[in-house]
C-alpha positions as a Markdown table, in Angstrom:
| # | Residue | x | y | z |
|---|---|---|---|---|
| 1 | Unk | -108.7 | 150.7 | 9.2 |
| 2 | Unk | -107.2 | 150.3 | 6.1 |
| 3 | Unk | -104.5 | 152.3 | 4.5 |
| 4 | Unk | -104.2 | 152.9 | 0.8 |
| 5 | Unk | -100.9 | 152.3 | -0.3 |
| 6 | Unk | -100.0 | 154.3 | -3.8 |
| 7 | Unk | -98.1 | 153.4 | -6.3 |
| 8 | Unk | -94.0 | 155.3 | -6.3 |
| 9 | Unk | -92.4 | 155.3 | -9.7 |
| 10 | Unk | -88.6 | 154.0 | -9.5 |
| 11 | Unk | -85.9 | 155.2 | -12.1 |
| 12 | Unk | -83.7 | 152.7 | -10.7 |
| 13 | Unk | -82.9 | 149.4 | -8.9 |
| 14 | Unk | -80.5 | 148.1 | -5.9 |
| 15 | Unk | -80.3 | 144.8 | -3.6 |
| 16 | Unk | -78.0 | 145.3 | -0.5 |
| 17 | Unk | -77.6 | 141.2 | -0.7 |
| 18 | Unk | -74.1 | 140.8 | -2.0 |
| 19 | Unk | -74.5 | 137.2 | -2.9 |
| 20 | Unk | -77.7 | 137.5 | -4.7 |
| 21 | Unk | -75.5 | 139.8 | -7.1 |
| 22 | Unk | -74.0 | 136.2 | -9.1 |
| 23 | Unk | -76.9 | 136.4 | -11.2 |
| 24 | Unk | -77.2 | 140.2 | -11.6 |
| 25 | Unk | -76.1 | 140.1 | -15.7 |
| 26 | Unk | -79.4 | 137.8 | -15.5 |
| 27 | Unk | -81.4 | 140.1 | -14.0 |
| 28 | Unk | -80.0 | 143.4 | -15.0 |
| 29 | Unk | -80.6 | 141.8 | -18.9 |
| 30 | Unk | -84.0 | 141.1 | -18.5 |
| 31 | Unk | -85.1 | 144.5 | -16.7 |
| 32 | Unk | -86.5 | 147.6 | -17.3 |
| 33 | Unk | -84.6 | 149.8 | -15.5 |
| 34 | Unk | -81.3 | 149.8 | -14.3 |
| 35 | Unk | -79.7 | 148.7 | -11.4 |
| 36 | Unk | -76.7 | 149.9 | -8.9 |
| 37 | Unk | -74.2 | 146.8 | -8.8 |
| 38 | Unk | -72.8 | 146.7 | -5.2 |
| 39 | Unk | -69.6 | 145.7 | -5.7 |
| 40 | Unk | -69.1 | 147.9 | -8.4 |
| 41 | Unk | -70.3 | 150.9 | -6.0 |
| 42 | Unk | -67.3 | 149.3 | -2.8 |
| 43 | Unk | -64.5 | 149.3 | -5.6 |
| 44 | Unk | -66.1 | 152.3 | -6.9 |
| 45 | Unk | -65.2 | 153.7 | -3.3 |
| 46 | Unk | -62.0 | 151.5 | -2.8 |
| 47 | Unk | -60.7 | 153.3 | -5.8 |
| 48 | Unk | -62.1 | 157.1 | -4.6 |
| 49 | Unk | -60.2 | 156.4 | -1.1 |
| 50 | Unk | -57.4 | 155.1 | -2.3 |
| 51 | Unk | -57.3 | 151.5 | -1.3 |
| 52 | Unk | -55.7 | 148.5 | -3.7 |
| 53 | Unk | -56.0 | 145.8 | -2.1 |
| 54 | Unk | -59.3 | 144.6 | -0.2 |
| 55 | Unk | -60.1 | 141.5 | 2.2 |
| 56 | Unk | -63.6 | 140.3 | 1.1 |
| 57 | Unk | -65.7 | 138.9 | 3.6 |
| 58 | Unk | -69.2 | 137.4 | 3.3 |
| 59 | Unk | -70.9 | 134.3 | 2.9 |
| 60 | Unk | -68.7 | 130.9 | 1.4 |
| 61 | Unk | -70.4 | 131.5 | -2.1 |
| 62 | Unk | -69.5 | 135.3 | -2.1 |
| 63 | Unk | -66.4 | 134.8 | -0.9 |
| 64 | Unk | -65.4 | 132.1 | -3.9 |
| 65 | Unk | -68.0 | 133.2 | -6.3 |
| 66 | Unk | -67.2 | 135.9 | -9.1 |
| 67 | Unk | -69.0 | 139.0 | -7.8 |
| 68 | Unk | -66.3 | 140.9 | -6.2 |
| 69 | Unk | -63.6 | 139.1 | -8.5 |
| 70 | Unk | -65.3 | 140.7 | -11.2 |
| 71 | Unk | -65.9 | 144.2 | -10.2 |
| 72 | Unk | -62.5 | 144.9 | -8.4 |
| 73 | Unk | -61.0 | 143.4 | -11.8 |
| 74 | Unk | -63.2 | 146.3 | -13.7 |
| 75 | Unk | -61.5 | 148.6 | -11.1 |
| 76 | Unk | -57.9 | 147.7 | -11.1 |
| 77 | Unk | -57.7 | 146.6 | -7.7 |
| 78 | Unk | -56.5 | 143.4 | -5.7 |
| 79 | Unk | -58.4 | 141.4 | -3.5 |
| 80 | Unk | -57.9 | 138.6 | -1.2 |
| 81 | Unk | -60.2 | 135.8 | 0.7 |
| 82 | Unk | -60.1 | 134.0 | 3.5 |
| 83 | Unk | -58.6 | 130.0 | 2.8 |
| 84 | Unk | -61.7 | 127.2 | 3.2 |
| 85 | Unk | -61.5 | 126.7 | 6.2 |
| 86 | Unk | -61.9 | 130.1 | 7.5 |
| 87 | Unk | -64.4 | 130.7 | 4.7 |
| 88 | Unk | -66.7 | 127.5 | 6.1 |
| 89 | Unk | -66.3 | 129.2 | 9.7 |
| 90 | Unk | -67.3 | 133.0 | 8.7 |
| 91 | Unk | -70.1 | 131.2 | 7.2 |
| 92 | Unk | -71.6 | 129.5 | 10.3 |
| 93 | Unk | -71.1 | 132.7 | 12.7 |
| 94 | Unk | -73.5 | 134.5 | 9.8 |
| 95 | Unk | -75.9 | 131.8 | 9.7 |
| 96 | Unk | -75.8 | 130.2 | 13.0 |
| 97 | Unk | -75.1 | 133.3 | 15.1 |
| 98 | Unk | -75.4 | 136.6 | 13.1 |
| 99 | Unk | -78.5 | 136.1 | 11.2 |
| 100 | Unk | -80.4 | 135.7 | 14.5 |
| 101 | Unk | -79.0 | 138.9 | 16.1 |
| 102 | Unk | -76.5 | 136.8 | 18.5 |
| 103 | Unk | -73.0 | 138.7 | 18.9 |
| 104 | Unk | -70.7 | 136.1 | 20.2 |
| 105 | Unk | -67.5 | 137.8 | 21.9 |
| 106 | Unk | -66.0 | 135.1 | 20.6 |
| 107 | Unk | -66.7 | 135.2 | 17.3 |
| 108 | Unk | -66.6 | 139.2 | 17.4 |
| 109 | Unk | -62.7 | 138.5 | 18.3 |
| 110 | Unk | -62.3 | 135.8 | 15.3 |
| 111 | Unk | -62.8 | 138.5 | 12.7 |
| 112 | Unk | -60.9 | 141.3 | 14.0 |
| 113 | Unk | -58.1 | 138.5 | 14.8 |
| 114 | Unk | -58.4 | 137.5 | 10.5 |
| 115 | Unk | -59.0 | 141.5 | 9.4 |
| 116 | Unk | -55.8 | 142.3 | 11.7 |
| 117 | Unk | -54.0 | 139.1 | 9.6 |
| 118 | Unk | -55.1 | 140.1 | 6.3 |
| 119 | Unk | -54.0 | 143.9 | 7.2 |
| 120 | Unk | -50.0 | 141.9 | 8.2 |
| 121 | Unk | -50.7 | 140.3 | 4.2 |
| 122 | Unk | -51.1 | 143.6 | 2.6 |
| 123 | Unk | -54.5 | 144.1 | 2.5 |
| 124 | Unk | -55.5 | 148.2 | 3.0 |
| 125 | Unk | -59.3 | 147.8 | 3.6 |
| 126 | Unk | -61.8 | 145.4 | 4.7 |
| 127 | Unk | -65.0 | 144.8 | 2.5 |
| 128 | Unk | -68.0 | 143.7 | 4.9 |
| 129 | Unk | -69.7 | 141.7 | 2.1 |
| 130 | Unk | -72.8 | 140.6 | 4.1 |
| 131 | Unk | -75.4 | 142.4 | 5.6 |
| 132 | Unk | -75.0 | 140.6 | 8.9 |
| 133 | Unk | -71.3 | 141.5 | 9.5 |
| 134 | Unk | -71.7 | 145.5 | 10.3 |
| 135 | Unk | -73.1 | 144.2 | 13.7 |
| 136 | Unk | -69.6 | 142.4 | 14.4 |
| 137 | Unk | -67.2 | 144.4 | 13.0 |
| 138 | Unk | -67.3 | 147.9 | 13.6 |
| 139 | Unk | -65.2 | 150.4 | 11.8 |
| 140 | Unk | -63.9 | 151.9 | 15.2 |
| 141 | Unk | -62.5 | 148.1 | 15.8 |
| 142 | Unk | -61.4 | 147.2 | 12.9 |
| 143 | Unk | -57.2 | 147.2 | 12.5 |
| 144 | Unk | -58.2 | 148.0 | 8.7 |
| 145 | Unk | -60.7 | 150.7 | 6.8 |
| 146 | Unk | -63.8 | 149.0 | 6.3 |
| 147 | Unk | -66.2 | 148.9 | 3.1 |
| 148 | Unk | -69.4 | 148.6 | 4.1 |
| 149 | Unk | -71.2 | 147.1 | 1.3 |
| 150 | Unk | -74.6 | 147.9 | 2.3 |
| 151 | Unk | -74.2 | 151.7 | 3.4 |
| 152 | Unk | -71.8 | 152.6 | 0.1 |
| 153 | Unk | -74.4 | 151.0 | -1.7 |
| 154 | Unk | -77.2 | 152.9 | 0.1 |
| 155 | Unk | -75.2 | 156.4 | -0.7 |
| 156 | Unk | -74.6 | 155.9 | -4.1 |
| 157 | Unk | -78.5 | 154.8 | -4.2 |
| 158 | Unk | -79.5 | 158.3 | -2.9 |
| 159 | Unk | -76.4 | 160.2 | -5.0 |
| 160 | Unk | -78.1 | 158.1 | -7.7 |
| 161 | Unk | -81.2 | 159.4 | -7.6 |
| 162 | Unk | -80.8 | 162.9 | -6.2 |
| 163 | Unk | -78.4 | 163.3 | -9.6 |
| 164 | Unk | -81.7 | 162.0 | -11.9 |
């Protein structure tokens, strides 16, 4: 049995991939509609809650790369990453462990071990900049506030469009 599937008009645009966003001028230039930038939306909230300065973690090339550099700039607010090699690790547990569903107690520890470091450095909050991440690090865990990119992003989506 088939099912007709109808066409939904959009007023706007998201990705909850945080890395993807390195190209989003690209993108945003060349399309019809607008788009929710979602690092703009986690130092949108950063700001609203009063943090100033965030961990970032994600992927290597979100970690080093100019999407959250950029926004939190546009915000006023500080930011600090992980050193290389600690990037190079996050980055295997997403791809080698996290990506597949497989929650390592191990690996759980590692990140709540460098969240609870970057909290001794300063940091106020904690920006989960992967998708993936949310299933190791959970707010009730973490030493620090966590932004979670993908669910700010999904609320200011839906404040987005229920202001329209």
């Amino acid at each position: 049995m088939a099912k007709h599937i109808g066409i939904v008009a959009c007023n706007f645009l998201i990705s909850p991939d945080n890395t993807i966003h390195q190209v989003f001028e690209d993108v945003q230039q060349q399309s019809p509609l607008p788009w929710l930038h979602i690092a703009e939306e986690v130092a949108r909230e950063a700001r609203r809650k009063g943090y100033t300065k965030s961990a970032i973690l994600g992927t290597k090339y979100l970690m080093t790369g100019p999407v959250y550099p950029d926004a939190y700039a546009k915000y006023r607010l500080g930011y600090a990453i992980p050193d290389e090699k600690i990037r190079e690790k996050i980055d295997r547990i997403i791809f080698n462990e996290l990506v597949y569903g497989d929650i390592k107690p191990g690996s759980k520890n590692y990140f709540l071990d460098l969240i609870r470091e970057f909290k001794s450095n300063g940091c106020d909050s904690v920006v989960l900049g992967c998708t993936e991440i949310p299933l190791i690090v959970l707010p009730g865990e973490s030493s620090l506030p966590v932004l979670d990119s993908t669910r700010i992003l999904a609320r200011a989506a839906l404040h987005f469009a229920l202001s329209e």
